[in-house]
N, C-alpha and C positions, 0 to 999 in steps of 0.2 A: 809662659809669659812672652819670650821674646818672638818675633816672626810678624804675622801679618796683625796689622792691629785690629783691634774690636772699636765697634761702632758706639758700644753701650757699656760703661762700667757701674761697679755697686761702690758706693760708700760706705767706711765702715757699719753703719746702723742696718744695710740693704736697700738704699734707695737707688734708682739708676741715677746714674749719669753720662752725661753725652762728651764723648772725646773728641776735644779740639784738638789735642795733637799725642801724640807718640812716640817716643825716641828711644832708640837703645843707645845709651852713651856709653862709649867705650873708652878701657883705662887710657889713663891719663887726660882726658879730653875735655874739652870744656863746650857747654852749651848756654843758652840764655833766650828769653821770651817776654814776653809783654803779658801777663798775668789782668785779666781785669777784674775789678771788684765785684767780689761773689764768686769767683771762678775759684779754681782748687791745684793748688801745685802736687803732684804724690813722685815722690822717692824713690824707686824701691831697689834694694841691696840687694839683687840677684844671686848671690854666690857665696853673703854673707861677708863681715870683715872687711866692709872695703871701706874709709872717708871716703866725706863728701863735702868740699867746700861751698861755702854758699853766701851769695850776698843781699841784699835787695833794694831798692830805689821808687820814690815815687817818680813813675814815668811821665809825669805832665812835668816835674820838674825834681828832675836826678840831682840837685844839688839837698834836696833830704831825700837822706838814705838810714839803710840800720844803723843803731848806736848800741852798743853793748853797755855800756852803762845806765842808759835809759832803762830799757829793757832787764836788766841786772835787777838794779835799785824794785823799781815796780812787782817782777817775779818775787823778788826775796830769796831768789834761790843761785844757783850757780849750773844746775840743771833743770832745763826746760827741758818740758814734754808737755799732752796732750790741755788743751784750757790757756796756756801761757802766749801773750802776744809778743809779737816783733816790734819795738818802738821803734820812731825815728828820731831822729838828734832833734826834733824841737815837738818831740815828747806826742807821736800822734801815731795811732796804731797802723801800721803796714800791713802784717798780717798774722794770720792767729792758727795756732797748729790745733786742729783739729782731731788727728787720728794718728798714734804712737804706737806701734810694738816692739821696739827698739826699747824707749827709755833713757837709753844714754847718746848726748850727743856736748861736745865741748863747746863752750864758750871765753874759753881763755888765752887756746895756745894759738892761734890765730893760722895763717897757713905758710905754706912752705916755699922756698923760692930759692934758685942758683946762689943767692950771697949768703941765706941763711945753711943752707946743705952746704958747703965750704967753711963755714962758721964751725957749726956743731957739729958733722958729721966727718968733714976734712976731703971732701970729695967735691972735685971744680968742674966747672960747665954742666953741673948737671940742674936741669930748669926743674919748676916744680907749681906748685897750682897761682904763685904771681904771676906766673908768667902767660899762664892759663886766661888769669881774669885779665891781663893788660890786650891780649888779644883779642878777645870776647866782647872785652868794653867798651875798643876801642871803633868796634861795629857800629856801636851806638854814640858815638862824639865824644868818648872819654878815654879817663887816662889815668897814670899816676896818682894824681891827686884825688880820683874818685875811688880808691881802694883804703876802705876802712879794717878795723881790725871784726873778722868775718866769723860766722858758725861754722862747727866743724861735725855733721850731722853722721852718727854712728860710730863717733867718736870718742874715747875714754880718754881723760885729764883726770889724772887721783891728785886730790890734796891730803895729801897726808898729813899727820902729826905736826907741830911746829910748822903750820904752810908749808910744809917741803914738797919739791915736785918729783916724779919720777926722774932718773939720771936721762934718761929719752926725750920725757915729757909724756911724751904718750904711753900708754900702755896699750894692751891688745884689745878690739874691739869684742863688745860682748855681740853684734848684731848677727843674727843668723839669715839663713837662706830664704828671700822671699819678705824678710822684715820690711818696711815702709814708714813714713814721716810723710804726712798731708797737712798744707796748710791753706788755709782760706785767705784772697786777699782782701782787706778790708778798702784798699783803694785800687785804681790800677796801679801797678809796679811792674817794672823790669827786677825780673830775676836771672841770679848768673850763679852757673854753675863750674866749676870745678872737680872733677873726676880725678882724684887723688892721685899723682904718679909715685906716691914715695915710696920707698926701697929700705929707706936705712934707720928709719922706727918703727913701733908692731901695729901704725896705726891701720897699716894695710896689709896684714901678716907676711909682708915682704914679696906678695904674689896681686898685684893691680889687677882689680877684673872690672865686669862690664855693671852697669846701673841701668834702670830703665826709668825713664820719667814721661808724666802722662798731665798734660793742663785737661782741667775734667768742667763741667758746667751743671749745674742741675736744670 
Protein backbone atom coordinates (compact mmCIF):
# COMPACT_ATOMS: atom_id res chain seq x y z
CA UNK A 1 0.00 0.00 0.00
CA UNK A 2 2.06 2.61 1.11
CA UNK A 3 5.13 4.17 -1.32
CA UNK A 4 4.63 5.32 -4.70
CA UNK A 5 1.06 5.84 -5.52
CA UNK A 6 -0.81 4.00 -8.33
CA UNK A 7 -2.38 5.80 -11.29
CA UNK A 8 -5.48 3.42 -11.49
CA UNK A 9 -7.49 1.86 -8.50
CA UNK A 10 -10.41 -0.96 -8.33
CA UNK A 11 -13.59 -0.41 -6.44
CA UNK A 12 -14.88 -2.66 -4.32
CA UNK A 13 -17.24 -4.48 -7.34
CA UNK A 14 -13.61 -4.17 -9.71
CA UNK A 15 -14.11 -1.18 -11.59
CA UNK A 16 -11.18 1.12 -12.12
CA UNK A 17 -10.78 4.14 -10.84
CA UNK A 18 -8.48 7.01 -11.48
CA UNK A 19 -6.53 8.66 -8.36
CA UNK A 20 -6.89 12.16 -7.67
CA UNK A 21 -4.86 11.99 -4.79
CA UNK A 22 -2.96 9.81 -2.25
CA UNK A 23 -1.72 10.33 1.14
CA UNK A 24 -0.08 8.26 3.78
CA UNK A 25 -1.42 10.14 7.02
CA UNK A 26 0.54 9.62 9.73
CA UNK A 27 -0.45 9.00 13.63
CA UNK A 28 -1.74 11.73 15.01
CA UNK A 29 -2.01 13.94 12.02
CA UNK A 30 -4.74 15.36 10.39
CA UNK A 31 -5.46 15.90 6.56
CA UNK A 32 -8.55 17.39 4.71
CA UNK A 33 -9.58 17.84 0.76
CA UNK A 34 -12.38 19.02 -1.40
CA UNK A 35 -14.17 15.90 -2.41
CA UNK A 36 -16.42 16.55 -5.45
CA UNK A 37 -19.52 14.92 -6.30
CA UNK A 38 -19.26 11.50 -7.52
CA UNK A 39 -15.83 11.32 -6.41
CA UNK A 40 -14.94 8.71 -3.69
CA UNK A 41 -13.15 9.22 -0.28
CA UNK A 42 -11.36 5.57 0.92
CA UNK A 43 -9.83 5.05 4.42
CA UNK A 44 -7.78 2.48 4.77
CA UNK A 45 -6.38 1.18 8.50
CA UNK A 46 -3.04 0.17 7.39
CA UNK A 47 -1.99 -1.63 10.60
CA UNK A 48 -5.39 -2.20 11.86
CA UNK A 49 -6.74 -0.60 15.32
CA UNK A 50 -6.23 2.72 14.61
CA UNK A 51 -9.58 5.76 14.87
CA UNK A 52 -10.22 7.95 12.64
CA UNK A 53 -11.94 10.98 13.09
CA UNK A 54 -13.90 12.49 10.57
CA UNK A 55 -15.89 15.36 9.56
CA UNK A 56 -17.72 16.75 6.40
CA UNK A 57 -19.02 20.02 4.85
CA UNK A 58 -20.73 21.22 1.82
CA UNK A 59 -17.90 23.03 0.29
CA UNK A 60 -19.86 25.72 -1.78
CA UNK A 61 -21.12 26.60 1.66
CA UNK A 62 -19.41 24.98 5.01
CA UNK A 63 -22.08 26.46 7.19
CA UNK A 64 -24.10 22.85 6.32
CA UNK A 65 -22.15 20.36 7.64
CA UNK A 66 -22.75 16.57 9.10
CA UNK A 67 -25.39 16.17 11.69
CA UNK A 68 -25.36 13.15 13.73
CA UNK A 69 -28.85 13.34 14.54
CA UNK A 70 -30.07 13.69 10.96
CA UNK A 71 -28.25 11.07 9.88
CA UNK A 72 -29.03 8.79 13.28
CA UNK A 73 -32.84 9.30 12.94
CA UNK A 74 -32.97 8.37 8.91
CA UNK A 75 -30.23 5.16 9.41
CA UNK A 76 -32.24 3.83 12.44
CA UNK A 77 -29.37 2.61 13.54
CA UNK A 78 -26.48 3.81 15.82
CA UNK A 79 -23.96 1.90 13.45
CA UNK A 80 -23.45 2.89 9.84
CA UNK A 81 -21.89 0.87 7.38
CA UNK A 82 -21.95 0.19 3.73
CA UNK A 83 -25.68 1.78 1.92
CA UNK A 84 -26.07 4.41 5.04
CA UNK A 85 -25.75 8.22 4.08
CA UNK A 86 -24.08 11.15 5.78
CA UNK A 87 -26.97 13.95 6.34
CA UNK A 88 -26.44 17.50 6.71
CA UNK A 89 -28.10 19.60 9.56
CA UNK A 90 -30.89 20.81 6.98
CA UNK A 91 -31.51 17.16 6.28
CA UNK A 92 -29.60 16.81 2.61
CA UNK A 93 -27.25 13.95 1.77
CA UNK A 94 -23.38 14.75 1.75
CA UNK A 95 -22.23 11.51 1.36
CA UNK A 96 -22.97 7.81 1.17
CA UNK A 97 -20.59 5.04 2.36
CA UNK A 98 -20.38 2.78 -0.31
CA UNK A 99 -17.76 -0.03 0.54
CA UNK A 100 -17.18 -1.36 4.41
CA UNK A 101 -15.01 -4.18 5.78
CA UNK A 102 -14.77 -2.81 8.93
CA UNK A 103 -18.31 -2.67 10.09
CA UNK A 104 -17.84 -0.75 13.18
CA UNK A 105 -17.30 2.58 13.24
CA UNK A 106 -18.82 5.19 16.35
CA UNK A 107 -21.26 7.73 16.11
CA UNK A 108 -21.66 8.84 19.59
CA UNK A 109 -18.38 9.38 21.62
CA UNK A 110 -17.32 12.18 19.51
CA UNK A 111 -13.35 12.99 19.54
CA UNK A 112 -10.81 13.84 21.85
CA UNK A 113 -9.05 16.95 22.72
CA UNK A 114 -6.40 18.49 25.76
CA UNK A 115 -9.57 19.49 28.02
CA UNK A 116 -11.35 16.44 27.52
CA UNK A 117 -7.88 13.97 28.14
CA UNK A 118 -7.34 16.16 31.58
CA UNK A 119 -11.22 15.56 32.31
CA UNK A 120 -11.36 11.75 31.96
CA UNK A 121 -7.98 10.67 31.73
CA UNK A 122 -6.25 13.16 34.31
CA UNK A 123 -3.39 13.78 32.00
CA UNK A 124 -2.74 17.92 31.05
CA UNK A 125 -1.41 19.43 27.84
CA UNK A 126 -1.90 16.52 26.04
CA UNK A 127 -3.84 17.71 22.51
CA UNK A 128 -5.78 15.16 20.71
CA UNK A 129 -7.96 15.13 17.35
CA UNK A 130 -9.86 18.95 18.34
CA UNK A 131 -6.94 20.11 18.12
CA UNK A 132 -6.29 18.37 14.80
CA UNK A 133 -9.45 19.64 13.17
CA UNK A 134 -9.08 23.46 14.66
CA UNK A 135 -5.93 23.39 12.63
CA UNK A 136 -7.05 21.70 9.54
CA UNK A 137 -10.08 23.79 9.38
CA UNK A 138 -8.65 26.63 10.07
CA UNK A 139 -6.85 26.28 6.27
CA UNK A 140 -10.04 26.58 4.98
CA UNK A 141 -11.56 29.97 7.06
CA UNK A 142 -12.90 27.99 10.04
CA UNK A 143 -12.89 27.46 13.49
CA UNK A 144 -14.38 26.53 16.60
CA UNK A 145 -17.64 27.07 15.78
CA UNK A 146 -17.42 24.76 12.76
CA UNK A 147 -16.52 21.51 14.85
CA UNK A 148 -19.69 19.51 15.17
CA UNK A 149 -19.99 16.33 17.26
CA UNK A 150 -17.91 13.93 14.32
CA UNK A 151 -17.58 9.96 13.12
CA UNK A 152 -15.21 8.03 14.66
CA UNK A 153 -14.58 5.43 11.68
CA UNK A 154 -13.15 2.02 13.11
CA UNK A 155 -14.27 2.80 16.01
CA UNK A 156 -16.19 0.59 18.81
CA UNK A 157 -18.67 2.53 21.38
CA UNK A 158 -20.77 -0.60 23.21
CA UNK A 159 -24.07 0.34 24.66
CA UNK A 160 -24.65 -1.87 26.88
CA UNK A 161 -27.31 -3.11 29.15
CA UNK A 162 -29.26 -0.01 30.90
CA UNK A 163 -27.37 2.43 28.13
CA UNK A 164 -24.45 2.06 30.02
CA UNK A 165 -21.11 2.97 28.32
CA UNK A 166 -17.71 1.38 28.72
CA UNK A 167 -15.82 2.89 31.93
CA UNK A 168 -13.38 4.29 28.82
CA UNK A 169 -16.06 4.67 26.49
CA UNK A 170 -14.28 3.12 23.83
CA UNK A 171 -13.39 -0.25 23.61
CA UNK A 172 -10.82 -1.91 21.47
CA UNK A 173 -11.25 -1.76 17.74
CA UNK A 174 -12.41 -4.79 15.86
CA UNK A 175 -10.59 -3.19 12.39
CA UNK A 176 -7.82 -5.23 10.94
CA UNK A 177 -4.92 -4.65 8.75
CA UNK A 178 -5.82 -3.25 5.38
CA UNK A 179 -9.61 -2.90 6.50
CA UNK A 180 -11.16 0.38 4.53
CA UNK A 181 -14.44 2.73 4.73
CA UNK A 182 -15.27 4.40 0.95
CA UNK A 183 -17.57 6.90 0.66
CA UNK A 184 -19.21 8.56 -2.35
CA UNK A 185 -19.87 12.32 -2.31
CA UNK A 186 -23.08 13.14 -3.22
CA UNK A 187 -22.20 17.04 -3.44
CA UNK A 188 -18.82 18.57 -3.37
CA UNK A 189 -17.62 18.54 0.31
CA UNK A 190 -14.70 19.36 2.31
CA UNK A 191 -13.54 16.52 4.13
CA UNK A 192 -11.44 16.59 7.39
CA UNK A 193 -9.55 14.12 8.71
CA UNK A 194 -8.23 13.33 12.02
CA UNK A 195 -5.60 10.52 12.66
CA UNK A 196 -6.19 9.59 16.15
CA UNK A 197 -3.33 10.48 18.73
CA UNK A 198 -4.88 8.77 21.71
CA UNK A 199 -3.04 6.90 24.22
CA UNK A 200 -5.23 6.53 27.14
CA UNK A 201 -8.39 4.35 25.72
CA UNK A 202 -8.16 1.11 23.48
CA UNK A 203 -9.55 3.17 20.71
CA UNK A 204 -6.08 2.91 19.25
CA UNK A 205 -4.63 -0.11 21.15
CA UNK A 206 -2.48 2.48 22.98
CA UNK A 207 0.05 2.31 19.87
CA UNK A 208 -1.06 5.35 16.99
CA UNK A 209 -0.06 4.13 13.45
CA UNK A 210 -0.22 5.39 10.07
CA UNK A 211 -3.75 5.50 7.57
CA UNK A 212 -3.71 5.80 3.98
CA UNK A 213 -6.43 7.86 2.25
CA UNK A 214 -6.87 7.98 -1.57
CA UNK A 215 -9.87 10.64 -3.25
CA UNK A 216 -10.58 8.17 -6.28
CA UNK A 217 -12.88 9.12 -9.60
CA UNK A 218 -14.45 6.76 -11.93
Amino acid sequence: MPGAPDSIAEDSKGAEMSVISDHVVHAGKPWSAIVQRGQRLRIIDLEGNQGVDFLCYAASNPEERYHAANTLKKSSTLLLTSGHVLYSDVARPLMTIVSDSCGMHDTIGGCCSAPSNEMLYGVKGVPGCRENFLSELAKHGLGRRDIVANLNFFCNVPVRDHNRLEALTFAQSPSKAGDHIELRAEMDVLAVISNCPQVNNPCNSGQPTSIRVLVLAA
